[in-house]
N, C-alpha and C positions, 0 to 999 in steps of 0.2 A: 603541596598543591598539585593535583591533576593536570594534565596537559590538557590549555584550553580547546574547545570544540565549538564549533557551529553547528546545526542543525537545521536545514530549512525542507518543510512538509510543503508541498504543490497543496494548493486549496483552488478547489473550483467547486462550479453550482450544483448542486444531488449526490455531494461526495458525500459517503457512511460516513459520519461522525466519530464514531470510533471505531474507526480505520486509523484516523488522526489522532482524535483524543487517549485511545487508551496506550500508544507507543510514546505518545508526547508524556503522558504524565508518567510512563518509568523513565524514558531518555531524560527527561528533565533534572532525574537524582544521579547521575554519574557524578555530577560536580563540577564546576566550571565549565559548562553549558551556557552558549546562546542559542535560543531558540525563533527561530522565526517562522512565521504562516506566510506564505506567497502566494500571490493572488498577481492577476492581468492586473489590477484596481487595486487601491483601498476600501472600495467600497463592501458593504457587509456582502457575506455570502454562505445563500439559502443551503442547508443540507438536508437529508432525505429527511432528518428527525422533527423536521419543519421549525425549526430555529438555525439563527444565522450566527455563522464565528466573522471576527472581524480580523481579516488580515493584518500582520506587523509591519509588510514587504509587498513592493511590486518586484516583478520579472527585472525589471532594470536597477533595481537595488541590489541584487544579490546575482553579481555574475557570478562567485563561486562559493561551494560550501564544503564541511569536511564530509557530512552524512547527509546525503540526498534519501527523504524519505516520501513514497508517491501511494497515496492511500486508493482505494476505490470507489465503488459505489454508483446507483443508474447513472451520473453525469459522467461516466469513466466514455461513452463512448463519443460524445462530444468533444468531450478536451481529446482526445486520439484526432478527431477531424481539426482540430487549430494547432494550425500551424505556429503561431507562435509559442504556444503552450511545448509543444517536438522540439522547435527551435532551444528555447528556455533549458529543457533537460539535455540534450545534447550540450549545449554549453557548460552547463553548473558540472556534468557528468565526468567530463573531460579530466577535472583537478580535482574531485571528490573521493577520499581515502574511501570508503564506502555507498553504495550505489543501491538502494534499496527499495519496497514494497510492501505494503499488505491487500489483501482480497484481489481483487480487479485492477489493482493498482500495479500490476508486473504487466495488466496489456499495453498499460499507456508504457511503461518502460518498452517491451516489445513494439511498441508502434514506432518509439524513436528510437529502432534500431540499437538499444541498449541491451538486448540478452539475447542476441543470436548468437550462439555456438555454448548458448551457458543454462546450466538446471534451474529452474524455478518452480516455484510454488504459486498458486492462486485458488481463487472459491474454488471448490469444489463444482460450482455447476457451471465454468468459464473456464475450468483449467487447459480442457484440450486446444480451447483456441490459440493458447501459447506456439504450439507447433507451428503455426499461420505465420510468425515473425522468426521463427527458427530458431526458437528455445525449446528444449528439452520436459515436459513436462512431468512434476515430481509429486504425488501423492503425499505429502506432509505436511506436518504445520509448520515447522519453519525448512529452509534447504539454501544451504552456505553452499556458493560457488563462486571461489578464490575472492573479487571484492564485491559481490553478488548477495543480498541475503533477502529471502523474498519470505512471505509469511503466507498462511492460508486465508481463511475467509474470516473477519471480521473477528471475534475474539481471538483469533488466532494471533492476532498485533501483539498483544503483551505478551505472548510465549515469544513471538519474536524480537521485542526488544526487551526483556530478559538474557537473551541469545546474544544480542548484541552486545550489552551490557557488558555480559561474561567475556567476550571477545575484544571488548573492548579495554574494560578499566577491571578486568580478572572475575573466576567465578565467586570469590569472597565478597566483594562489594554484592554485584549480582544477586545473592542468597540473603543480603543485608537488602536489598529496593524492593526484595520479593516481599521478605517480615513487614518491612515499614506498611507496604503498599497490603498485609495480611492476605497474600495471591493464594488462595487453599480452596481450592473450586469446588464442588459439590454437587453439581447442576440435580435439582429434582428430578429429570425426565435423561433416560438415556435415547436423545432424540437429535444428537447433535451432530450426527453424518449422515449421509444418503443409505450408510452401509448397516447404518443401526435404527434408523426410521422406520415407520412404516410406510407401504408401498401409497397411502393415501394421505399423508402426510406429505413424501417429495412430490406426489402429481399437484395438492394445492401450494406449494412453493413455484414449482414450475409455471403455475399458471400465473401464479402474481405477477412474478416476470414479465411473462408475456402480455400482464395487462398492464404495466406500468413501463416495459420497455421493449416494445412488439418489435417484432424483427432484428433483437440485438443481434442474436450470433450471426444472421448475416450479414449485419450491419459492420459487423467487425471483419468479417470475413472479407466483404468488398473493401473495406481499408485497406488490408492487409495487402490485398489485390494492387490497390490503386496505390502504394507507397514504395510495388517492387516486389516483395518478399513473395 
């Protein structure tokens, strides 16, 4: 039998869905896993996919975990301004064998002062902000540093907990969660970086943003400001 694990994912309101769901449903087959959703509430909670997950856990059930997992998505810049949300990860963080992220979900760890001095990964169109909390910003889909493991933007979560997987419980099991899980990607369009887009493809991306979350960068930016960093 595997050495038992806990697992608690931060869940707040306009997080990507699968930010969470797609690392929760590999993390889930290492084996002898608990897994838990933490929420401020029990109460259900909206994500951007306009359906609600229902947390397992409040903030006060789970003072510690083995893998802190903090996904992203437009609600990433709210929970950076609650305070007890910072509080919450600074705590769990503290005894947590792994300390981790996908998409946007490496700012909230940067907001709570969790990866200054350390590399990380995030979206693609949020990454530079990382340097604002004094992490090192790293062009990749996933980037291991020491108990650090952050993921890119949004499918990027199951390449990174694959990663962890292999880090975890070996790359044999790992290549066993990939088959079960039949992970053999394909994508129709090679459309899935900024680097391989078209130029009128990232300008309507960009604007979404901005119509669904105006002012982030410098919303994040005055956080960053106002927490010290």
């Amino acid at each position: 039998m595997p050495e038992p694990l806990h697992i608690a994912f931060l869940l707040f309101p306009d997080v990507t869905q699968l930010d969470l769901t797609g690392p929760a449903q590999v993390l889930s087959r290492m084996g002898n896993v608990t897994l838990d959703l933490v929420a401020k509430t029990r109460d259900p909670v909206r994500t951007d996919a306009m359906f609600d997950l229902l947390p397992t856990a409040t903030f006060a059930d789970v003072p510690r975990t083995d893998i802190l997992c903090v996904p992203g998505g437009f609600g990433t810049v709210a929970a950076m301004e609650d305070a007890e949300t910072l509080a919450w990860l600074r705590q769990v963080a503290v005894g947590a064998t792994w300390v981790t992220s996908v998409c946007t979900g490496s700012l909230l760890l940067g907001a709570a002062g969790l990866l200054k001095g350390y590399r990380a990964g995030c979206h693609w169109g949020s990454r530079d902000q990382l340097a604002w909390f004094g992490a090192e910003p790293i062009a990749e889909r996933v980037v291991f540093d020491r108990n650090r493991a952050t993921g890119g933007g949004v499918t990027a979560g199951i390449d990174f907990a694959l990663a962890l997987t292999a880090a975890i419980r070996g790359e044999e099991h790992a290549r066993f969660v990939q088959l079960s899980l039949e992970y053999d990607p394909h994508p129709p369009f090679d459309s899935g970086s900024p680097e391989r887009a078209d130029a009128e493809t990232v300008a309507r991306y960009r604007a979404m943003v901005e119509r669904f979350a105006p002012g982030r960068e410098a919303k994040v930016r005055g956080i960053a400001e106002r927490l010290g960093f």
